[in-house]
C-alpha positions as CSV (number, residue, x, y, z in Angstrom):
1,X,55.4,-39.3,0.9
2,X,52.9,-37.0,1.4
3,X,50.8,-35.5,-1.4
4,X,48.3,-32.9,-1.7
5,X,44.8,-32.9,-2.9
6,X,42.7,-30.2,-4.2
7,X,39.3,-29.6,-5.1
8,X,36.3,-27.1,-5.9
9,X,33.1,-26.7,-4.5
10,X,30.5,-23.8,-4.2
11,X,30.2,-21.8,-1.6
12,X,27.6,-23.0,0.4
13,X,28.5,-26.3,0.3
14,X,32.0,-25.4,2.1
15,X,29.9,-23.3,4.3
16,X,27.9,-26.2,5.4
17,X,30.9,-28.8,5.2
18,X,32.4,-27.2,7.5
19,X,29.7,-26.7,10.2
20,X,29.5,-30.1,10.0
21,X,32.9,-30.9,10.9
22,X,33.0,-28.5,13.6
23,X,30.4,-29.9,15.2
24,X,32.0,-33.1,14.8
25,X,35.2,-31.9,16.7
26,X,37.5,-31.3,13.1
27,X,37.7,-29.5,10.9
28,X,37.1,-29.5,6.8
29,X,40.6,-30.7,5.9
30,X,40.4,-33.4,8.9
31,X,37.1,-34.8,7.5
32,X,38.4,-35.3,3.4
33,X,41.7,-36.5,5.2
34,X,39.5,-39.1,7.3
35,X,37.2,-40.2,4.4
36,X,40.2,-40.8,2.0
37,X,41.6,-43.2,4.8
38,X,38.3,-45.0,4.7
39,X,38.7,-45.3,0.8
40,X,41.9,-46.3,0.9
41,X,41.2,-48.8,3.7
42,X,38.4,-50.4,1.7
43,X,40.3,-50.6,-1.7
44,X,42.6,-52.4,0.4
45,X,40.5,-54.6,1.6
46,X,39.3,-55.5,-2.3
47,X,42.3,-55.9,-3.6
48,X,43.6,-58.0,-0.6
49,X,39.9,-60.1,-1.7
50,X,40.4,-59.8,-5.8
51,X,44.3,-61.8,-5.0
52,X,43.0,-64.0,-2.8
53,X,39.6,-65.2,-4.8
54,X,42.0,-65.6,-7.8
55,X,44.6,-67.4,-6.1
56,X,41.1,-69.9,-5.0
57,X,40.2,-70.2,-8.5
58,X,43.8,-71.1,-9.5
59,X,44.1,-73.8,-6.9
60,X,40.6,-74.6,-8.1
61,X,41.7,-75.3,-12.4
62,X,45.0,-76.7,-11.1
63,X,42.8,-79.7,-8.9
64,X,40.4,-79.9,-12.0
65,X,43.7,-80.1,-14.4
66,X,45.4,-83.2,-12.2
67,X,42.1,-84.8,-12.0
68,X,42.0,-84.5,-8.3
69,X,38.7,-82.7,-8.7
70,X,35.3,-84.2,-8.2
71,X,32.0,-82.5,-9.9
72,X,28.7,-82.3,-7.9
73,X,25.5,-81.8,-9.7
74,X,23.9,-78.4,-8.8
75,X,20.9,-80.3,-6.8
76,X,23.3,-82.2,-5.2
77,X,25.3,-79.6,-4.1
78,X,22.2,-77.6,-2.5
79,X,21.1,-80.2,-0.9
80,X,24.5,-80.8,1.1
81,X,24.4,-77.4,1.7
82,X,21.2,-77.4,3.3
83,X,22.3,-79.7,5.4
84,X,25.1,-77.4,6.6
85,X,23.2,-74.9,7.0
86,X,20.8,-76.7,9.5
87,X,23.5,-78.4,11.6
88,X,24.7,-74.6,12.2
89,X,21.6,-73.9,12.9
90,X,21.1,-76.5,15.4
91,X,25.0,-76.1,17.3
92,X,23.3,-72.7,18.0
């Protein structure tokens, strides 16, 4: 379903808009119908992100619930990611 979206805006900023899009090869109503695709697209993307993250730190309190977690110290942890880091590095 289709819906329609409406807005206001001076004169001159329509005036300009829409030289703009010209230029570009659309026209006023292509351009707001292009950049609310790219919104859309990216709000996608988040939420896609926000339900996977949450479904990590679910799995994550489920391991630390059954015990099957193990805690690394914060220097610890930097360290082995150092490490990581530098064998990237080094493959290239």
């Amino acid at each position: 379903m289709e819906t329609r979206i409406q807005f206001r805006v001076d004169e001159e900023t329509k005036r300009l808009a829409q030289m703009m899009a010209e230029s570009q090869g659309t026209t006023l109503s292509g351009a707001c119908r292009a950049l609310a695709e790219q919104l859309a697209e990216q709000q996608r993307k988040r939420l896609s992100h926000d339900q996977w993250l949450a479904e990590q730190v679910e799995r994550a309190f489920e391991k630390l619930e059954s015990q099957q977690a193990e805690f690394v110290e914060a220097d610890q942890a930097d360290a082995e990611m150092k490490a990581f880091k530098a064998a990237l590095k080094a493959r290239g």
